[in-house]
C-alpha positions in Angstrom: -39.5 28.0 -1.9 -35.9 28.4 -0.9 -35.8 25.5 1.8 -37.1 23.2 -0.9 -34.1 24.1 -3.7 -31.9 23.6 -0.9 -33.5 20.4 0.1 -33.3 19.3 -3.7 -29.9 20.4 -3.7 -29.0 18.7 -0.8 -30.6 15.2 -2.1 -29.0 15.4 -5.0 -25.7 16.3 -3.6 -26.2 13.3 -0.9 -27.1 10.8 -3.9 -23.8 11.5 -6.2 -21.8 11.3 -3.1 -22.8 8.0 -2.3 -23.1 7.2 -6.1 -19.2 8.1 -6.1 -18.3 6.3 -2.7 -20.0 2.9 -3.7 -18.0 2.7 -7.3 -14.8 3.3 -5.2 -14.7 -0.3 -4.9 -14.9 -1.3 -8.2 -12.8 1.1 -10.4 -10.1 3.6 -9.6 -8.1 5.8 -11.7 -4.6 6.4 -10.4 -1.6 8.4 -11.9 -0.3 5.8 -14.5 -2.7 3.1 -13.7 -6.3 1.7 -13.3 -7.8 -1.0 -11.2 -11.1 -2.8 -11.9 -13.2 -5.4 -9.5 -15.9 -7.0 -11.3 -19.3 -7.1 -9.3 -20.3 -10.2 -7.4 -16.8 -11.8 -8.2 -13.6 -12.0 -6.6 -12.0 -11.1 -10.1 -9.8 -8.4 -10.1 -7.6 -6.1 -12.8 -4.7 -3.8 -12.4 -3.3 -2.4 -15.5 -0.6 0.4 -15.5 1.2 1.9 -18.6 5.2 2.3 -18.6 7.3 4.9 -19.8 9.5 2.5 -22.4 8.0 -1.3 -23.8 8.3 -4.1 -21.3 7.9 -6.4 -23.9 4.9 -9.3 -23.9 4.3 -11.7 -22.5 2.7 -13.2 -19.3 4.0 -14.8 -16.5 1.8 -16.7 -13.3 3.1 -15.5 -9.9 1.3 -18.0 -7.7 -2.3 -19.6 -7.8 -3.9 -17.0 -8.2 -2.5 -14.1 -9.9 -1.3 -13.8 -13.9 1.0 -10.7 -14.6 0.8 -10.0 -18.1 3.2 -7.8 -20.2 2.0 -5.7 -23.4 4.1 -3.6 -24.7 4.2 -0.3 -22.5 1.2 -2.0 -20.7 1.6 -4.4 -17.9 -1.2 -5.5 -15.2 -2.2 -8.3 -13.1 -5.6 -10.3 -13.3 -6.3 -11.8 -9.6 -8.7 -13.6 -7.8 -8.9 -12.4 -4.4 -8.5 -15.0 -1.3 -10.7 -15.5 1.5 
């Protein structure tokens, strides 16, 4: 009885680790930020909040990336390059 709760722990122990290793590529939670991928795309979001207003706005920094200013939030929407 014992080696199957600690096969049933192990299992499920097993499944949220990979659970929590495959969503590490699509969302992350840092310090004063987040950053989102969007499945099956090459669509990407950063989004950070700042200590005072940085005002709003957006602004294009090349072909493929729009930084974007709201308030005490700023980010970046990008679409990732081959």
């Amino acid at each position: 009885m014992n080696a199957l709760i600690s096969s049933a722990s192990q299992s499920a122990y097993n499944l949220v680790s990979d659970t929590r290793d495959s969503l590490s590529g699509i969302f992350s939670l840092q310090h004063r930020g987040f950053w989102f991928r969007l499945p099956l795309t090459k669509l990407s979001l950063w989004i950070e909040w700042r200590e005072c207003s940085v005002g709003y706005g957006w602004q294009k920094n090349d072909t493929a990336d729009l930084e974007f200013f709201a308030g005490r939030l700023q980010g970046v929407f990008s679409i990732e390059r081959d």
